[in-house]
C-alpha beads as a LAMMPS data file, in Angstrom:
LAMMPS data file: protein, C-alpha beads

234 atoms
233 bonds

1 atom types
1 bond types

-500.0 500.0 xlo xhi
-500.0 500.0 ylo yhi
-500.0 500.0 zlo zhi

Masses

1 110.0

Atoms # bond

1 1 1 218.996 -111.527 -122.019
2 1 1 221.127 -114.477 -120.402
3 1 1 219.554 -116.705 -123.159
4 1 1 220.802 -114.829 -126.456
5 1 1 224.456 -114.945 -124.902
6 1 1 226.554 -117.576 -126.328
7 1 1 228.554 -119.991 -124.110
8 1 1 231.941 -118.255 -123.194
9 1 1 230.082 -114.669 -122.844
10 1 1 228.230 -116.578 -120.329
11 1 1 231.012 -118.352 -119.016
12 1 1 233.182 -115.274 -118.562
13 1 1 230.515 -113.105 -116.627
14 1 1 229.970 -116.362 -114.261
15 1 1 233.658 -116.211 -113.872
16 1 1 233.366 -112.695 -112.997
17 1 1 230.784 -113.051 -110.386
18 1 1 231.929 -116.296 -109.037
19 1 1 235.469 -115.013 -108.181
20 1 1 234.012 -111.471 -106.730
21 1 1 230.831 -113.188 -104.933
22 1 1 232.818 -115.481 -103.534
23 1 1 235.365 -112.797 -102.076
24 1 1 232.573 -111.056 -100.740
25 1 1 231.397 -113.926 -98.606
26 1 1 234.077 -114.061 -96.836
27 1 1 234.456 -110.272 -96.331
28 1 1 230.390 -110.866 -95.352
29 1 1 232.067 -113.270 -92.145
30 1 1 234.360 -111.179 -91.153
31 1 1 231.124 -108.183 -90.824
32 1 1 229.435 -110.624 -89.069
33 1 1 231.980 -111.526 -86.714
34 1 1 232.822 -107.797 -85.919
35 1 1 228.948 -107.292 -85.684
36 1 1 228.942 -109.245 -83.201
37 1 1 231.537 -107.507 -80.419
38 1 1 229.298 -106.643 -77.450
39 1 1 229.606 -103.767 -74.885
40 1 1 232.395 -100.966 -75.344
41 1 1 235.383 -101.956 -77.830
42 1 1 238.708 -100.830 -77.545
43 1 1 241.261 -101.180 -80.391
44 1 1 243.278 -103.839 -79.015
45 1 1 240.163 -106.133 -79.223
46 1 1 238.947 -104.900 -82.451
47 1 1 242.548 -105.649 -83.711
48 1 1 242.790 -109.548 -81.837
49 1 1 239.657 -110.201 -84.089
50 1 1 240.217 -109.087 -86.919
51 1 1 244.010 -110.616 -87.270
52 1 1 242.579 -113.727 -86.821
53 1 1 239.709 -113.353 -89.180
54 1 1 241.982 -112.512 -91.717
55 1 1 245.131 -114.196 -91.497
56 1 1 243.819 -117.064 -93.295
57 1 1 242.832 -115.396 -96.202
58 1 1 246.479 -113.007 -96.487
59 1 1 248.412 -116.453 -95.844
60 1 1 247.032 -118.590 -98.870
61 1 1 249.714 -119.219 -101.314
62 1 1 246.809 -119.055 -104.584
63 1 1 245.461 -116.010 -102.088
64 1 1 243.450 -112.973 -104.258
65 1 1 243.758 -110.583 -101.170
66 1 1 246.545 -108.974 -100.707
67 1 1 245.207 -106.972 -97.878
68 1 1 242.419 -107.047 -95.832
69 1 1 240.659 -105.573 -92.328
70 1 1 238.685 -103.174 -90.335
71 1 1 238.305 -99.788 -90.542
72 1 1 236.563 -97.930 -87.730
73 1 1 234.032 -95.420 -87.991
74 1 1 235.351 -92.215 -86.099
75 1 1 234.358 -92.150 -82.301
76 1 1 233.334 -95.894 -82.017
77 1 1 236.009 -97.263 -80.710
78 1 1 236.351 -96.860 -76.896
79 1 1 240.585 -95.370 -76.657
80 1 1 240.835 -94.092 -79.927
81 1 1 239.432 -91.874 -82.835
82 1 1 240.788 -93.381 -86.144
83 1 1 241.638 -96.703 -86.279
84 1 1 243.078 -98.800 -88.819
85 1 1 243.020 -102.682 -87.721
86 1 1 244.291 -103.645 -91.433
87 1 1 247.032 -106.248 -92.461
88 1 1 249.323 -107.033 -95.697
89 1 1 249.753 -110.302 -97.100
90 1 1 252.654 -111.930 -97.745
91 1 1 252.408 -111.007 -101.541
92 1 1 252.078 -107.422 -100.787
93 1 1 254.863 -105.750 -101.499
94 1 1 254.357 -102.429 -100.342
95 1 1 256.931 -100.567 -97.920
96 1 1 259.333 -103.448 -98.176
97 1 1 262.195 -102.463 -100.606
98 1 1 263.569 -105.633 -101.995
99 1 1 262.909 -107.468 -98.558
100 1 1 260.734 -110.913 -98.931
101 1 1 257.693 -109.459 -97.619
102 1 1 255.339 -111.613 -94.760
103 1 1 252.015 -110.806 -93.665
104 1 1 252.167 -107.891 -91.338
105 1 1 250.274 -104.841 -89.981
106 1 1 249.749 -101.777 -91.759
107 1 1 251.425 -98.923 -90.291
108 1 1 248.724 -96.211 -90.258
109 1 1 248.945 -92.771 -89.072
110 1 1 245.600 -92.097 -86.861
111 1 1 246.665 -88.866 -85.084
112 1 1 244.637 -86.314 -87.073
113 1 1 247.055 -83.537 -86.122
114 1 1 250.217 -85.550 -88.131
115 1 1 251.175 -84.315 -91.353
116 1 1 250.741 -87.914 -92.713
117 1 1 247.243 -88.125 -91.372
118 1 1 244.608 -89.004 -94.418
119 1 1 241.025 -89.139 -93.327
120 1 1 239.857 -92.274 -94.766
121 1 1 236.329 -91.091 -94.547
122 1 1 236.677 -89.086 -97.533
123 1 1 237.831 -91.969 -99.620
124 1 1 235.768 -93.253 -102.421
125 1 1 235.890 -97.083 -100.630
126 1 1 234.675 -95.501 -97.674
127 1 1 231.948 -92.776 -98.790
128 1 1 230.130 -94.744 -101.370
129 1 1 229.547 -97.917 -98.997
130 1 1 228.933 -95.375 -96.162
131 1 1 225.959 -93.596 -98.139
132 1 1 224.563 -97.089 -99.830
133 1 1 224.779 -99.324 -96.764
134 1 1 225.759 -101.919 -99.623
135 1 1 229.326 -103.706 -100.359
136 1 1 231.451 -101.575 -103.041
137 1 1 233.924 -102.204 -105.484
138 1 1 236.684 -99.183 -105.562
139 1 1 238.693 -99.037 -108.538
140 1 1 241.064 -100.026 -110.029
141 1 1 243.141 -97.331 -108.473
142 1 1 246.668 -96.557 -107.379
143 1 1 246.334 -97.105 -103.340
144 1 1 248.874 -95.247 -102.019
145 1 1 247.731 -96.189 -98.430
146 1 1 248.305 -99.936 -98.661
147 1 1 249.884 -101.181 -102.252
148 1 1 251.281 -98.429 -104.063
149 1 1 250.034 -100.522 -107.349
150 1 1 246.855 -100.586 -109.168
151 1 1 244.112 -101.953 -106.460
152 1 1 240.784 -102.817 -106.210
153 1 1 239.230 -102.423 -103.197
154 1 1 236.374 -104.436 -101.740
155 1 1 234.073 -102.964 -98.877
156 1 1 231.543 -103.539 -96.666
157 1 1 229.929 -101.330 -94.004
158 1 1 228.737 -103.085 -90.306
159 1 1 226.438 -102.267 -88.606
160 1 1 225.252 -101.812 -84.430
161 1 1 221.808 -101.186 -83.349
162 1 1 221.206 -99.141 -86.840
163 1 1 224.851 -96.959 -86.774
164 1 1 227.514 -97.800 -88.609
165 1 1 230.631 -99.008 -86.577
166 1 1 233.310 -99.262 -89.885
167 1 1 233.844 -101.309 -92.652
168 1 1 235.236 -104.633 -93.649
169 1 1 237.265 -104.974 -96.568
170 1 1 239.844 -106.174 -98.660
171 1 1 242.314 -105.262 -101.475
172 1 1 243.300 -107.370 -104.827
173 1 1 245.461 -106.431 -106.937
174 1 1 244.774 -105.666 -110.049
175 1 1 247.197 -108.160 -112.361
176 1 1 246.057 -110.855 -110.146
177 1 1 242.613 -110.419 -111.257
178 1 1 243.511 -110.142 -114.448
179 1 1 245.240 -113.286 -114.517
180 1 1 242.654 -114.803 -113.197
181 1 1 240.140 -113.447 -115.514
182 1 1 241.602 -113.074 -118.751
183 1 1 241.414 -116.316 -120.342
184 1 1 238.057 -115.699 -120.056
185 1 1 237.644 -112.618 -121.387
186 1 1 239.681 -113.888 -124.128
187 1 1 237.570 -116.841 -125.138
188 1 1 234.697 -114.550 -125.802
189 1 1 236.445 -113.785 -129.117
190 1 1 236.771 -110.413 -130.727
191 1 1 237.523 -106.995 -128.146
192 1 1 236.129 -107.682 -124.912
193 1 1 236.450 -105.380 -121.785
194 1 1 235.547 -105.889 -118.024
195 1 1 234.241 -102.195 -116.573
196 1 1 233.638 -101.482 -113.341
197 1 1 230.743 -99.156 -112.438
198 1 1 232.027 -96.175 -113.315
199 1 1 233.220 -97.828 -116.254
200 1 1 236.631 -97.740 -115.844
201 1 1 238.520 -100.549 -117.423
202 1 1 239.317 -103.870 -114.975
203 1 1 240.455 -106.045 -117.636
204 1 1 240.649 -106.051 -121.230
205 1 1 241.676 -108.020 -124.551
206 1 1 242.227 -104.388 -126.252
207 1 1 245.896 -103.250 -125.604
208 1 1 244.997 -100.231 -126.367
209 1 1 242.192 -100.308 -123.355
210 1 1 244.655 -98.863 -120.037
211 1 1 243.861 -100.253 -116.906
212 1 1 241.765 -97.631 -114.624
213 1 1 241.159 -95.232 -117.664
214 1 1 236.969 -94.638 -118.866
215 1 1 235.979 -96.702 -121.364
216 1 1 233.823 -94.618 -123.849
217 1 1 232.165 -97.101 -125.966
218 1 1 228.275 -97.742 -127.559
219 1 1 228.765 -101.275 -127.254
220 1 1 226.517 -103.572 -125.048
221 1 1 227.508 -103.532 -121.320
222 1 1 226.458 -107.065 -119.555
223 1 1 226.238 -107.121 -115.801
224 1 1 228.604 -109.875 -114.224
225 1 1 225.926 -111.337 -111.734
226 1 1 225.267 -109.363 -108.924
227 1 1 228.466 -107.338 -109.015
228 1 1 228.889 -103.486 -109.947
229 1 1 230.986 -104.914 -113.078
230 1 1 230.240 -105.315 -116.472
231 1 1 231.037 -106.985 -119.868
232 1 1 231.508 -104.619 -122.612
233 1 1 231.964 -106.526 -126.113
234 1 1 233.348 -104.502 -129.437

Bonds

1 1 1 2
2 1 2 3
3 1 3 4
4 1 4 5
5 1 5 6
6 1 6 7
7 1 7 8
8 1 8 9
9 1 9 10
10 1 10 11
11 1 11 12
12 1 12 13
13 1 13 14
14 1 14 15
15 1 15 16
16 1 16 17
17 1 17 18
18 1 18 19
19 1 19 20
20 1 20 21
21 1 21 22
22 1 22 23
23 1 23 24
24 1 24 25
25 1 25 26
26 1 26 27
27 1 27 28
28 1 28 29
29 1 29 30
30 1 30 31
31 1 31 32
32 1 32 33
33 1 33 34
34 1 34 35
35 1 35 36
36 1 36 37
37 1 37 38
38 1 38 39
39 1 39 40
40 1 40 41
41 1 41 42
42 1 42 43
43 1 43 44
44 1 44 45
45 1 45 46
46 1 46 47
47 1 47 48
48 1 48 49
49 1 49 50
50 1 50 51
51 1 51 52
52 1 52 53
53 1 53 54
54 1 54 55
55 1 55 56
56 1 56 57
57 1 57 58
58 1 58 59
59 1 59 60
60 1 60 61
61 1 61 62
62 1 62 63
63 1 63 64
64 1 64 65
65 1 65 66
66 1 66 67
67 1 67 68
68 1 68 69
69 1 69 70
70 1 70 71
71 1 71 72
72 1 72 73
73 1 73 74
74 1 74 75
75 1 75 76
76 1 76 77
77 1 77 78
78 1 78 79
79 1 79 80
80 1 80 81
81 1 81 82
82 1 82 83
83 1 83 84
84 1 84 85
85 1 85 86
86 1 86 87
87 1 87 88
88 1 88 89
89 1 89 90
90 1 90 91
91 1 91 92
92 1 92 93
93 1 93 94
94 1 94 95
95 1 95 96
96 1 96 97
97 1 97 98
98 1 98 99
99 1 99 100
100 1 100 101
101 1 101 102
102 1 102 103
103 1 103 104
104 1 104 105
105 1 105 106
106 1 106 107
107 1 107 108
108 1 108 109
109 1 109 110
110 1 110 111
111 1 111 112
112 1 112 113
113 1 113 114
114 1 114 115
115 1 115 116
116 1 116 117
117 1 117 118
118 1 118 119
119 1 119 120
120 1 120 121
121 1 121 122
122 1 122 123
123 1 123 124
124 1 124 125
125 1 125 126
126 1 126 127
127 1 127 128
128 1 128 129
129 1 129 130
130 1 130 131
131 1 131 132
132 1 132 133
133 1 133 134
134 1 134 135
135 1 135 136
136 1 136 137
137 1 137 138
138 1 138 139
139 1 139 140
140 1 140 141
141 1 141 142
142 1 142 143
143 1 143 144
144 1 144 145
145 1 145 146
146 1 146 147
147 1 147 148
148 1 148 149
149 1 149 150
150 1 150 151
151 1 151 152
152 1 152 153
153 1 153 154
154 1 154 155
155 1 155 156
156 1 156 157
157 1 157 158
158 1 158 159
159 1 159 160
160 1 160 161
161 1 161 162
162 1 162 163
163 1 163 164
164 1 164 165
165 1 165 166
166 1 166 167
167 1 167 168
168 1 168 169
169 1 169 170
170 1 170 171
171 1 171 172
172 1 172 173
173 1 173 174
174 1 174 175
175 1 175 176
176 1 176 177
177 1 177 178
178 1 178 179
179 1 179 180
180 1 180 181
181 1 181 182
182 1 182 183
183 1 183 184
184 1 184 185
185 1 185 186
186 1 186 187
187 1 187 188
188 1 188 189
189 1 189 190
190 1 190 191
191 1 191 192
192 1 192 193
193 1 193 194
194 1 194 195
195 1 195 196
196 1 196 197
197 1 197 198
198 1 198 199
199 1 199 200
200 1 200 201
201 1 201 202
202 1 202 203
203 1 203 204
204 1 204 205
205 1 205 206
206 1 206 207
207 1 207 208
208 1 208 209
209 1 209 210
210 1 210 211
211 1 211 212
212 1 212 213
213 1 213 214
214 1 214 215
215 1 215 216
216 1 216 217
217 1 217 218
218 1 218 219
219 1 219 220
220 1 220 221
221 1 221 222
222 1 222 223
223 1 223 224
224 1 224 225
225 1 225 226
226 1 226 227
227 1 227 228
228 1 228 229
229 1 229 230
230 1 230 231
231 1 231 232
232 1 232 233
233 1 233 234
């Protein structure tokens, strides 16, 4: 099909999959690295890791992720049930007021019998990766847990010795892709929409195409590479 697409079609959905492949490569390190912990793990070494894994990415001034961490499979860490090791760059906003906000550590709760205690495991970014064994795309979606703004959500499970330990991941938000992304969308002439697989709209030339809602539409949907998102044109 690749051959019957004209130029910017083509260029857009390499666009696509070269900003969201290369995203997931480095999420793909950071699994690695975590992978890689030998012997019990507590949550004070899971955190040391995984704040230096991915300070460099939060820190960036041109940096897509605007959060980004570990998330621990219940009972695999040594001292603790739940654990969160997840931090907010400096262009996250979230829980900040009007404060200039720096990269910092989430403030989870993890004590199951707190009010404020939401088990991750039931969360979309969490179950479908959990179930595949394959990276996910969640969204875009209003994360009240670590933006408060419309989110995407990139995960990736890891693995020990066959079980699954947690997940890597990161957030983006949503207007940064789409700055990103829509001059390319745009160059494809006519209405052009980027779905995810759910097909909820990511990014669109058609104002009257809302962010997050279902796109119901006959039209032709092109995959973007090897991503779970898709070109829809008309």
């Amino acid at each position: 099909m690749s051959d019957t697409l004209s130029p910017t079609v083509r260029d857009c959905i390499e666009a696509v999959s070269a900003t969201f492949d290369g995203l997931f490569a480095t999420i793909e390190g950071w699994r690695q690295a975590v992978e890689s912990l030998a012997g019990p793990v507590g949550s004070a070494r899971i955190d040391e890791l995984v704040e230096r894994l991915v300070l460099p990415s939060l820190s960036a001034d041109d940096a897509l992720t605007i959060g980004a961490g570990f998330v621990a499979t219940p009972g695999f860490l040594a001292d603790v049930e739940w654990h969160l090791a997840w931090w907010l760059g400096h262009a996250n906003t979230f829980g900040v007021g009007s404060a200039d906000p720096a990269v910092r550590r989430l403030e989870a709760e993890e004590d199951p019998a707190s009010e404020n205690f939401r088990d991750y495991t039931t969360l979309e970014w969490w179950r479908v990766p959990a179930a595949t064994g394959a990276r996910h795309i969640t969204g875009p979606y209003v994360d009240y847990l670590c933006t408060d703004d419309y989110t995407l959500t990139l995960t990736m499970p890891a693995f020990v010795d066959g079980r699954m330990i947690g997940l890597v991941g990161a957030d983006l938000y949503v207007n940064d892709i789409e700055r990103r992304l829509l001059p390319r969308v745009r160059a494809v002439g006519g209405p052009a929409t980027i779905i995810n697989a759910s097909g909820r709209v990511v990014v669109s030339t058609d104002p009257h195409r809302a962010t997050g809602t279902i796109l119901r539409s006959d039209a032709p949907a092109i995959a973007c590479g090897d991503t779970s998102l898709r070109l829809v044109l008309g």
